[in-house]
N, CA, C and O atoms as CSV, one atom per row, in Angstrom:
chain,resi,resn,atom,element,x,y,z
A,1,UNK,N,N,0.813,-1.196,0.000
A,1,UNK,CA,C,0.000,0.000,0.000
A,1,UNK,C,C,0.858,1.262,0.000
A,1,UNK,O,O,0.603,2.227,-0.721
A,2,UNK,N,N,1.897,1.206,0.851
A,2,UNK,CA,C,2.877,2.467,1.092
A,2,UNK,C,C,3.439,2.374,-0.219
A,2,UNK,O,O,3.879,3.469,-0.571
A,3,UNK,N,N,3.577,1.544,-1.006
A,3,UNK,CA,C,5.121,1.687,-2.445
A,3,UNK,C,C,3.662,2.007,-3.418
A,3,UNK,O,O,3.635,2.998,-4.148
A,4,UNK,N,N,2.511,1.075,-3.331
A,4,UNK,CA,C,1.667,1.958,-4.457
A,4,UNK,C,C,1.312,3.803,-4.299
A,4,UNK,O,O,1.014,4.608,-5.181
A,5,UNK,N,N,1.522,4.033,-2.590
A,5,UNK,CA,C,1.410,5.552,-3.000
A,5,UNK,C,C,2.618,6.416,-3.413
A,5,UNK,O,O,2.539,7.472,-4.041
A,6,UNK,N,N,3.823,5.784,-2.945
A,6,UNK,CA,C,4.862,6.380,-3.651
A,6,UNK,C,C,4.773,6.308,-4.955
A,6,UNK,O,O,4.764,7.404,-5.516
A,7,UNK,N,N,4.687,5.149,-5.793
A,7,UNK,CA,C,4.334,4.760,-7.292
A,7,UNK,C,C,3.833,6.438,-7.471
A,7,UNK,O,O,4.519,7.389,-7.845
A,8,UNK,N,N,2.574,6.414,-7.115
A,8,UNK,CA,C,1.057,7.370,-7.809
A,8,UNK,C,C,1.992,8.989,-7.665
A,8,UNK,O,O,2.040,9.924,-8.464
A,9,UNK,N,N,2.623,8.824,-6.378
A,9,UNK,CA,C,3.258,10.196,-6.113
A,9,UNK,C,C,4.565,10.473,-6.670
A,9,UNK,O,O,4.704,11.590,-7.167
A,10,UNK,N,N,5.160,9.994,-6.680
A,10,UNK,CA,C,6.342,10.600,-7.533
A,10,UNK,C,C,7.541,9.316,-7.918
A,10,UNK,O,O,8.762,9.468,-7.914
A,11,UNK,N,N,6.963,8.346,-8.162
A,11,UNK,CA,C,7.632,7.178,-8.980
A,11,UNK,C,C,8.995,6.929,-8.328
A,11,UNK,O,O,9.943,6.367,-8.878
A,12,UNK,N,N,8.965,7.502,-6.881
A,12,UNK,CA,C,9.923,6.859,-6.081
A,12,UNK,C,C,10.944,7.964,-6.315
A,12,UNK,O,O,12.007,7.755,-5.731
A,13,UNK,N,N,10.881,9.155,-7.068
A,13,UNK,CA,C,11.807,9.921,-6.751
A,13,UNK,C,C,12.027,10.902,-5.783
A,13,UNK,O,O,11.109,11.557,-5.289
A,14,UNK,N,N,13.220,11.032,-5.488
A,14,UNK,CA,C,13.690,11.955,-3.949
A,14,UNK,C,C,13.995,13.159,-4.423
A,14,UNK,O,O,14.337,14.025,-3.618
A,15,UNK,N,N,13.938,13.425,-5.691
A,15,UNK,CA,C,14.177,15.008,-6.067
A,15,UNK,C,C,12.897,15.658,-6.761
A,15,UNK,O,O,12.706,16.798,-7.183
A,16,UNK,N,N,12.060,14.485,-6.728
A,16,UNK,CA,C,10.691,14.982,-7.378
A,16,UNK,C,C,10.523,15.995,-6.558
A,16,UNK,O,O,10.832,15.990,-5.366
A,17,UNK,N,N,9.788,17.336,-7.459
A,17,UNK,CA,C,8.740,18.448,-7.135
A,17,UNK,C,C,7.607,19.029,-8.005
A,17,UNK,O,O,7.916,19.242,-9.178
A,18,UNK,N,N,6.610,19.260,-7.705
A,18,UNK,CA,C,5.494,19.649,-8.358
A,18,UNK,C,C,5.116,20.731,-7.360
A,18,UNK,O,O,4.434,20.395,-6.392
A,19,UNK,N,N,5.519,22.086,-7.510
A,19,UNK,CA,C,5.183,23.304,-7.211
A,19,UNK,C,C,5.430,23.229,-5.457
A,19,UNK,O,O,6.510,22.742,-5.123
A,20,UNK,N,N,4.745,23.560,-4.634
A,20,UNK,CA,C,4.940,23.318,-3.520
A,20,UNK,C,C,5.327,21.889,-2.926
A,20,UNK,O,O,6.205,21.690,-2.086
A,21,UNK,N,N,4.574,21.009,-3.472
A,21,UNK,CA,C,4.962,19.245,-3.488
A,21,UNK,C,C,6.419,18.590,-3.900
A,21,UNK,O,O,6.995,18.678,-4.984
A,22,UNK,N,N,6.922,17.768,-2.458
A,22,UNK,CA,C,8.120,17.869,-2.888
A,22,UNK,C,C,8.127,16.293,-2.113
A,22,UNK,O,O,7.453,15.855,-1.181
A,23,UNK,N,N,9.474,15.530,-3.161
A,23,UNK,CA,C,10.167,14.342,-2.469
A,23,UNK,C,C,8.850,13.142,-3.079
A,23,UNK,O,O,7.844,13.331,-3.763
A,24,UNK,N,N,9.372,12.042,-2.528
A,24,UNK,CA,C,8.529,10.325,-2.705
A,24,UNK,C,C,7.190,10.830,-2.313
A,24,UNK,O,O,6.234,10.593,-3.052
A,25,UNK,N,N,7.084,11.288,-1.569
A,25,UNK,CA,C,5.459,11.776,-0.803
A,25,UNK,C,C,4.222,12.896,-1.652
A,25,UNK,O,O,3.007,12.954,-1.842
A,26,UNK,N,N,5.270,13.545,-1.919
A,26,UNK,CA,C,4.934,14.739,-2.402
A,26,UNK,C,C,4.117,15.521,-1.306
A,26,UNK,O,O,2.926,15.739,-1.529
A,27,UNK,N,N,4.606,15.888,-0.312
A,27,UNK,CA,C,4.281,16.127,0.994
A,27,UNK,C,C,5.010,17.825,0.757
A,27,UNK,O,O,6.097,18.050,0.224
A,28,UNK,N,N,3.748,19.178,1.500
A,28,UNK,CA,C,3.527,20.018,1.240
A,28,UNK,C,C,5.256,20.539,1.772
A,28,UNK,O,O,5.567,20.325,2.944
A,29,UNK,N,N,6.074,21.075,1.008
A,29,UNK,CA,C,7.826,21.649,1.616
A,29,UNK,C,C,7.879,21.670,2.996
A,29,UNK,O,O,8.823,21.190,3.623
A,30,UNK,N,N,6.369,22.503,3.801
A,30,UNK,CA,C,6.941,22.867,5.409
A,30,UNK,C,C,6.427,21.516,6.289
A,30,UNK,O,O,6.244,21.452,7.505
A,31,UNK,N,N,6.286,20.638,5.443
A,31,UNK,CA,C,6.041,19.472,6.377
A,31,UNK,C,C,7.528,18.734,6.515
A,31,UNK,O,O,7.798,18.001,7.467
A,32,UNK,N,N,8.315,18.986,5.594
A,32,UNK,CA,C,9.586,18.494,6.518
A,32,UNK,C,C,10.035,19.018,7.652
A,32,UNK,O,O,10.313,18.302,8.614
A,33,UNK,N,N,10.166,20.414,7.669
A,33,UNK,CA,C,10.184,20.624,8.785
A,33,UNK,C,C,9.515,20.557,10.506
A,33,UNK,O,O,10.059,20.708,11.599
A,34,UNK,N,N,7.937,20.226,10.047
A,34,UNK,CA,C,7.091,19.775,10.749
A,34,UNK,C,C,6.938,17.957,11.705
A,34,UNK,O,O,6.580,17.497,12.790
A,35,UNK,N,N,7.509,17.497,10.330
A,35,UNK,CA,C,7.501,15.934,10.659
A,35,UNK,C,C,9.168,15.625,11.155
A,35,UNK,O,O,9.284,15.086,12.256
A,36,UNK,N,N,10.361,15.922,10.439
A,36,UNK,CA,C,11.489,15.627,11.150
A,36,UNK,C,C,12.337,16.753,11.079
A,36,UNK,O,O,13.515,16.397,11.065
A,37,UNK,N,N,12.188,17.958,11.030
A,37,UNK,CA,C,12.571,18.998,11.922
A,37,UNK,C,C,14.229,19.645,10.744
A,37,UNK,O,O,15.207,20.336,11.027
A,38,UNK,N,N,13.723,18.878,9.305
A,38,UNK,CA,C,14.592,19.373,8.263
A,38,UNK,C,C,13.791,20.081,7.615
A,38,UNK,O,O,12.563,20.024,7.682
A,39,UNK,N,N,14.643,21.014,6.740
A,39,UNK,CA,C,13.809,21.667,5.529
A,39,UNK,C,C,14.033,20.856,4.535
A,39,UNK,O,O,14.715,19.834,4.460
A,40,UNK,N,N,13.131,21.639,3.472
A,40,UNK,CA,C,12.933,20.371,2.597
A,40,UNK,C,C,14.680,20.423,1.389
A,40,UNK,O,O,14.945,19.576,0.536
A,41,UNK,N,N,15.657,21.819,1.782
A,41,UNK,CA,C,16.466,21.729,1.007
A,41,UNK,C,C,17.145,20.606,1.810
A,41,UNK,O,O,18.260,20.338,1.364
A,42,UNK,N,N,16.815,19.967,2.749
A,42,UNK,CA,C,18.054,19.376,3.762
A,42,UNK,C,C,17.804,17.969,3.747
A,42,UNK,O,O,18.573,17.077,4.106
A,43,UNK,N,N,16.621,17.868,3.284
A,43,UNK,CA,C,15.910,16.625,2.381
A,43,UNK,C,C,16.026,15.949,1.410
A,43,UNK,O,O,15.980,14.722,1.496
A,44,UNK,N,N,16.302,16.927,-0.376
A,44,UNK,CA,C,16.570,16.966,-1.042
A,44,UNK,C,C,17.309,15.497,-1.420
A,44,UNK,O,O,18.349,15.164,-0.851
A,45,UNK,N,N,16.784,14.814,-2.248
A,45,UNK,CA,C,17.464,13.499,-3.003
A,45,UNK,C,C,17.542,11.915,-1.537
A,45,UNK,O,O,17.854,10.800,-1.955
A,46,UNK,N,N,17.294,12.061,-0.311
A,46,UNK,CA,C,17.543,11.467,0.879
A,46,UNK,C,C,15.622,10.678,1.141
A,46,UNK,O,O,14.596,10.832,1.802
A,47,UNK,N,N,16.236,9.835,0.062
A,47,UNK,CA,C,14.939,8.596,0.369
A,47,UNK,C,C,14.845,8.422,2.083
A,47,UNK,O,O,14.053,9.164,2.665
A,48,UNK,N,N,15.203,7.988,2.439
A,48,UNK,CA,C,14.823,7.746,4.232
A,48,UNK,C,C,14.401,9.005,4.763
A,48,UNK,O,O,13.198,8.862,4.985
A,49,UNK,N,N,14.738,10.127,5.076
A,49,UNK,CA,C,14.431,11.211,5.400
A,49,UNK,C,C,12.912,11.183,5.072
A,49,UNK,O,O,11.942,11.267,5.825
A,50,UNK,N,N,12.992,11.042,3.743
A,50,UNK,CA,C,11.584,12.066,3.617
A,50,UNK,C,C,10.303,10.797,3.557
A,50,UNK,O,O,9.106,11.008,3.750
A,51,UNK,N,N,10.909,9.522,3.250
A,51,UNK,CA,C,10.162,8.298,3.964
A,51,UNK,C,C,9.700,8.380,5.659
A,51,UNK,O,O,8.642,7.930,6.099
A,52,UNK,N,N,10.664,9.000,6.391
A,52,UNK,CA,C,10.011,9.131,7.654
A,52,UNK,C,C,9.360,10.234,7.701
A,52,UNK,O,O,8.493,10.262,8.574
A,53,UNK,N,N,9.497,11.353,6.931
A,53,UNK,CA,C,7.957,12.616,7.072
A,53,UNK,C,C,7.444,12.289,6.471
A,53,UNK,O,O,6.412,12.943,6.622
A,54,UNK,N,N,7.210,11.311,5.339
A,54,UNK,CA,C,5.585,10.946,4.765
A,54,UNK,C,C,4.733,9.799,5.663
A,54,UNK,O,O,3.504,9.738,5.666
A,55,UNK,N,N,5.878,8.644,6.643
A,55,UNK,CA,C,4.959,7.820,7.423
A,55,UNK,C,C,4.541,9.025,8.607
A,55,UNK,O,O,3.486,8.869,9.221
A,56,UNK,N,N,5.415,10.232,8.900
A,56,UNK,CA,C,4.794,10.673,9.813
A,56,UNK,C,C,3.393,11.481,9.537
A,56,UNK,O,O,2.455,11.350,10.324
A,57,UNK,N,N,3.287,12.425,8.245
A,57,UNK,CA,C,2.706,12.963,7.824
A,57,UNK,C,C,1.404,11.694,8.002
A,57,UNK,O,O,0.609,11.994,8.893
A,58,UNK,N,N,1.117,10.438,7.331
A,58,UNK,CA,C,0.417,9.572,7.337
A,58,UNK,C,C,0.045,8.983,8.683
A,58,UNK,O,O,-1.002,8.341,8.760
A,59,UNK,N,N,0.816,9.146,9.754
A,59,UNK,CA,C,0.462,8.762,10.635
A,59,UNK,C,C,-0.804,10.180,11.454
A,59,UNK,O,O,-2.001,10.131,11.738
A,60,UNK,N,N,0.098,11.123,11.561
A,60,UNK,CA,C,-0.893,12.519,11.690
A,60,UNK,C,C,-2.637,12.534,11.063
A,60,UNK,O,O,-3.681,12.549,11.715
A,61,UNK,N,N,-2.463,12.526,9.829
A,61,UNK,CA,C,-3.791,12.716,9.131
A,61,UNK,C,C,-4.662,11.776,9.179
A,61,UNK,O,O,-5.771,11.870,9.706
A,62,UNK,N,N,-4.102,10.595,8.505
A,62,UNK,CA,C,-4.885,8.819,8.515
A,62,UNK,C,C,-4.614,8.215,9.692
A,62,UNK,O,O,-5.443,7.311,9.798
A,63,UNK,N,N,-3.928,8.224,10.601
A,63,UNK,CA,C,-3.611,6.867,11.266
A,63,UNK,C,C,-2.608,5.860,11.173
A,63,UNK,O,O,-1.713,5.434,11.904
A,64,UNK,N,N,-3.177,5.550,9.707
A,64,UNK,CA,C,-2.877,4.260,9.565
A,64,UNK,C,C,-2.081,4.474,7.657
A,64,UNK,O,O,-2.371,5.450,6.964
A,65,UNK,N,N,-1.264,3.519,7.246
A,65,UNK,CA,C,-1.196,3.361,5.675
A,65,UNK,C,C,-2.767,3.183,5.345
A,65,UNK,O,O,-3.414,4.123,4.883
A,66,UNK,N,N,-3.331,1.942,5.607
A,66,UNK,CA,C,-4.380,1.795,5.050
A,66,UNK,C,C,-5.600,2.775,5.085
A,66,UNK,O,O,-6.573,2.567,4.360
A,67,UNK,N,N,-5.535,3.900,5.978
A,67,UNK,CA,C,-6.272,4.731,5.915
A,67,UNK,C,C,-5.734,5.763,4.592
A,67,UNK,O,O,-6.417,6.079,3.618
A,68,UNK,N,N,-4.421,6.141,4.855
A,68,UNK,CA,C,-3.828,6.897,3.927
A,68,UNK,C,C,-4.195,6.008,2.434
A,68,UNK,O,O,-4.492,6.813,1.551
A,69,UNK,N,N,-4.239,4.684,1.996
A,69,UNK,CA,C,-4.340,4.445,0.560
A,69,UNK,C,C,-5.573,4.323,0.800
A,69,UNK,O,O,-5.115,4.614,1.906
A,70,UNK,N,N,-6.473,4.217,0.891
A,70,UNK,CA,C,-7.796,3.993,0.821
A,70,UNK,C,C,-8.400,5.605,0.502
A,70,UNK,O,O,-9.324,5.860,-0.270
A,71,UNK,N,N,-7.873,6.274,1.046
A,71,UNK,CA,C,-8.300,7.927,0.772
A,71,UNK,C,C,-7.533,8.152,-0.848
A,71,UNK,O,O,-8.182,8.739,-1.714
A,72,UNK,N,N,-6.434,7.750,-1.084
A,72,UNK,CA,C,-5.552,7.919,-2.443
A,72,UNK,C,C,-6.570,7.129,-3.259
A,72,UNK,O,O,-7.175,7.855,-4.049
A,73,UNK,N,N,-6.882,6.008,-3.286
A,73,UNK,CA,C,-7.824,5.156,-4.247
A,73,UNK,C,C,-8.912,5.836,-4.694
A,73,UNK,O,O,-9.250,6.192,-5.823
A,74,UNK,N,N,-9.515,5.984,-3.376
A,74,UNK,CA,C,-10.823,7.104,-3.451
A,74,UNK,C,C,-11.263,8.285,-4.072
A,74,UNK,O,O,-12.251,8.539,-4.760
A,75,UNK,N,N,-10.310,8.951,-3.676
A,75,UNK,CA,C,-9.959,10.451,-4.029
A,75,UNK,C,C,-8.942,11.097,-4.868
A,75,UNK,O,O,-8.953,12.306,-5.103
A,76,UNK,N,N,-7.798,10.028,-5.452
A,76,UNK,CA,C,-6.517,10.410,-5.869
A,76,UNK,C,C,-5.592,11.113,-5.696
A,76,UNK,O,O,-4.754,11.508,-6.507
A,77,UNK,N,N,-5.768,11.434,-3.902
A,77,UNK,CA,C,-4.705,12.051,-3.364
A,77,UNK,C,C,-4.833,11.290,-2.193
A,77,UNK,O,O,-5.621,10.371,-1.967
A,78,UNK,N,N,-3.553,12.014,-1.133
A,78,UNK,CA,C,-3.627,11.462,0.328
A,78,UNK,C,C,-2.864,12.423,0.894
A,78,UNK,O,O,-2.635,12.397,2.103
């Protein structure tokens, strides 16, 4: 469930950005700093990093992964 939302979000890349959306998550820039206390330049290309602010980000909003893909299926975001 977690690698199909990376898939949908940015095909597993760590330098992906789409306007404010940044990293595997595509998780809003000031949420790195929110979830592990980097900016998102300090992020930049660092798969693990920004793997732990998107489970945190996911843990915050959904709970759960399966809450988080079930809202992505649904809705085509998370």
């Amino acid at each position: 469930m977690l690698n199909y939302i990376i898939e949908k979000e940015s095909h597993g890349n760590a330098y992906a950005e789409n306007g404010p959306y940044k990293g595997i998550g595509q998780l809003y820039y000031t949420y790195y700093d929110k979830y592990v206390g980097l900016t998102w330049e300090q992020c930049i290309g660092n798969y693990d990093i920004q793997l732990q602010a998107m489970l945190a980000y996911i843990a915050s909003r959904y709970g759960t992964i399966q809450g988080a893909y079930n809202h992505k299926v649904s809705y085509g975001w998370y």
